[in-house]
C-alpha positions as CSV (number, residue, x, y, z in Angstrom):
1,X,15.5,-69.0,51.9
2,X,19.2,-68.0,51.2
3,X,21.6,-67.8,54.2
4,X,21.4,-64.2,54.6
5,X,17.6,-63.9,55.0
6,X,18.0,-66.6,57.6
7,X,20.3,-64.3,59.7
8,X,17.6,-61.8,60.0
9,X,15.5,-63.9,61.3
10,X,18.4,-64.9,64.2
11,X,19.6,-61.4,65.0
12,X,18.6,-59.7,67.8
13,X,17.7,-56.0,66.5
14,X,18.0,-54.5,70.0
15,X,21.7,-55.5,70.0
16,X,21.7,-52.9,66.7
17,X,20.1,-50.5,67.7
18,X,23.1,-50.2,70.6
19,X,25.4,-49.9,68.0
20,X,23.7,-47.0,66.0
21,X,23.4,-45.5,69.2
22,X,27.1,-45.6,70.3
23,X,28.0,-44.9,66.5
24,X,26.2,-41.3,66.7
25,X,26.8,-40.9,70.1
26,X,30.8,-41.2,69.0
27,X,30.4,-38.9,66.1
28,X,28.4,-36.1,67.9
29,X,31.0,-36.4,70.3
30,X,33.7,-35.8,67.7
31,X,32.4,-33.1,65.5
32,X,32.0,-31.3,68.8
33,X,35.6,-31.9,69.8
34,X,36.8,-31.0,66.4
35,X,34.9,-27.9,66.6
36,X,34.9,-26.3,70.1
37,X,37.3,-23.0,69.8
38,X,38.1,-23.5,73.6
39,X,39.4,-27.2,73.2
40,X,42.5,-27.7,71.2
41,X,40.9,-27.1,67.9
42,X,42.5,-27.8,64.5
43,X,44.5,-25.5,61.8
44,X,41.5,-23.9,59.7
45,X,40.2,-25.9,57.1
46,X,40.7,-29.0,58.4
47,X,37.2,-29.7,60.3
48,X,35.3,-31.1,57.2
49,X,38.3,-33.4,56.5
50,X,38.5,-34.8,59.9
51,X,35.1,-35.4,60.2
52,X,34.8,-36.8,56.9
53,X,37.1,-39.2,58.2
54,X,35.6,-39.8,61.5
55,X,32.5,-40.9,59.5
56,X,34.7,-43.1,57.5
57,X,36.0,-44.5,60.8
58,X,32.7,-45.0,61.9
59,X,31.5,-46.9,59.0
60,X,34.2,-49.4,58.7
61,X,33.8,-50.0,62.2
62,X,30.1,-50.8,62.7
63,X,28.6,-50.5,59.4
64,X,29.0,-53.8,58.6
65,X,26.6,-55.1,60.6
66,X,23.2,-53.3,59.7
67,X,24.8,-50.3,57.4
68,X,25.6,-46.9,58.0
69,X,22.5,-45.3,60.2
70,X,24.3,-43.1,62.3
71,X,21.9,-40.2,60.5
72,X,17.9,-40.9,60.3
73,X,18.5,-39.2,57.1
74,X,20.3,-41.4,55.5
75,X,17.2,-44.3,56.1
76,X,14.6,-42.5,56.3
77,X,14.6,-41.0,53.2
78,X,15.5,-43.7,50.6
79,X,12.5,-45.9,53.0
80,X,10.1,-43.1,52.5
81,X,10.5,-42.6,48.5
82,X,10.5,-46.4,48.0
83,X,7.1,-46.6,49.8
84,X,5.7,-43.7,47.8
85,X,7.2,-45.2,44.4
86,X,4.9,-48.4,44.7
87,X,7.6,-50.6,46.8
88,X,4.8,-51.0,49.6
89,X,4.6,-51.4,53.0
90,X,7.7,-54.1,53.2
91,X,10.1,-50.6,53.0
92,X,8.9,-50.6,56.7
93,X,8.9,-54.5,57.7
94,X,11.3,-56.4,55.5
95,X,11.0,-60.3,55.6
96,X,8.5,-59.5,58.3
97,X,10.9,-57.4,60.9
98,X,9.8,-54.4,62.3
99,X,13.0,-52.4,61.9
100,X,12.3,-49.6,60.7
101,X,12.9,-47.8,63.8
102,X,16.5,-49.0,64.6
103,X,17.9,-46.7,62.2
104,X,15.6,-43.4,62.6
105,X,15.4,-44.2,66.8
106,X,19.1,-44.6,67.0
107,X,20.8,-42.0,66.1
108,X,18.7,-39.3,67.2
109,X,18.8,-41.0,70.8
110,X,22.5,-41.2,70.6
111,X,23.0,-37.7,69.4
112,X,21.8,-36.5,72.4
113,X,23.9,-39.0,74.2
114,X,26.6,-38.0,72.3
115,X,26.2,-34.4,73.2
116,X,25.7,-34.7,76.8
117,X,28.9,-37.4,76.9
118,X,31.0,-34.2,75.7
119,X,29.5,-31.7,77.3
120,X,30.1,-33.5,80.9
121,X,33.4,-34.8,80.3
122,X,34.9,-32.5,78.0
123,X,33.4,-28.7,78.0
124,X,32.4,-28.8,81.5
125,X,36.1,-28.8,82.4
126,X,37.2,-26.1,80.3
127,X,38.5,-23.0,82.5
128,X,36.7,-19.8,82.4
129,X,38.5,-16.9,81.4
130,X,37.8,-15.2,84.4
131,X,39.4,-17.6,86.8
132,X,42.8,-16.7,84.6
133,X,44.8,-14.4,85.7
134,X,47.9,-12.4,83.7
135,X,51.3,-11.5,85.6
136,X,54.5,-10.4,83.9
137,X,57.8,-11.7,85.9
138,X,60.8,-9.8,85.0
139,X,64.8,-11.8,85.5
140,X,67.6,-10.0,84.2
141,X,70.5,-12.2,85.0
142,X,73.2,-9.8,84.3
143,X,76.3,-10.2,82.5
144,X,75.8,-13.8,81.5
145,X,78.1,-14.9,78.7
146,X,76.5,-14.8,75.7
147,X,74.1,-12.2,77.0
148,X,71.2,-14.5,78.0
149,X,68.0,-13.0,79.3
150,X,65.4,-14.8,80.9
151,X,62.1,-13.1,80.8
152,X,58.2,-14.3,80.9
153,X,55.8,-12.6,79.9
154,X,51.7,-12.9,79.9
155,X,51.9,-16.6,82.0
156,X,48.8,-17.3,82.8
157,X,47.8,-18.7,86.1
158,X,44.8,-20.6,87.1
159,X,43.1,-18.4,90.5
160,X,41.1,-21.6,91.6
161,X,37.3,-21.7,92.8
């Protein structure tokens, strides 16, 4: 047995399926971020770039280790066509280790985790549009030289709870 295959045998696959977790969790969290109209979203047409590249991000990172399972898709697919092509039932138990699961588990638990990580910290503290009220403050300052007017307009003010 080659060095590699001994390394499977040595790894703890619960340590990997942590980092799918926190790998989807991180790019739920993102694609929301990038995409919520009330948080400081990005100029139009730039949301499939930057989350092409928060994938990318993600990969380099952690996909080293055990690949890039942060979608069950992207397993679970290629796993169930080499079973039904005559590969057998090592698609689902290589060298004897049931992992499966890491990859398909993973990610859909840390979507969710991902999800409620921004919805908590990040679009729970957005302020409602109701609690924002308009004023207009007029200054005229005059004869100043130069003619300079100070005037603002539309500043919105936070009311409170």
């Amino acid at each position: 047995m080659d060095g590699a295959h001994t390394l499977l045998y040595i790894i703890n696959y619960y340590f990997f399926f942590t980092i799918k977790v926190f790998g989807t969790m991180l790019l739920v969290a993102c694609i929301m971020a990038i995409t919520d109209e009330r948080n400081n979203k990005p100029p139009s047409g730039m949301e499939p770039f930057l989350i092409g590249l928060v994938v990318f991000v993600i990969g380099l990172s952690f996909g080293l280790n055990c690949g890039y399972a942060i979608n069950p898709a992207r397993d679970l697919s290629p796993r169930f066509f080499s079973y039904c092509v005559g590969y057998g039932a090592e698609v689902w138990t290589p060298y004897g280790i049931n992992w499966w699961w890491v990859p398909i588990v993973g990610p859909l638990i840390g979507g969710v985790c991902g999800a409620l990580v921004y919805i908590t910290m990040i679009e729970a503290h957005h302020v409602n549009e109701d609690d924002v009220e308009s004023y207009t403050i007029n200054v005229d300052l005059g004869n100043v030289p130069g003619d300079i007017r100070l005037q603002a307009t539309d500043n919105p003010v936070y009311k409170g709870d």
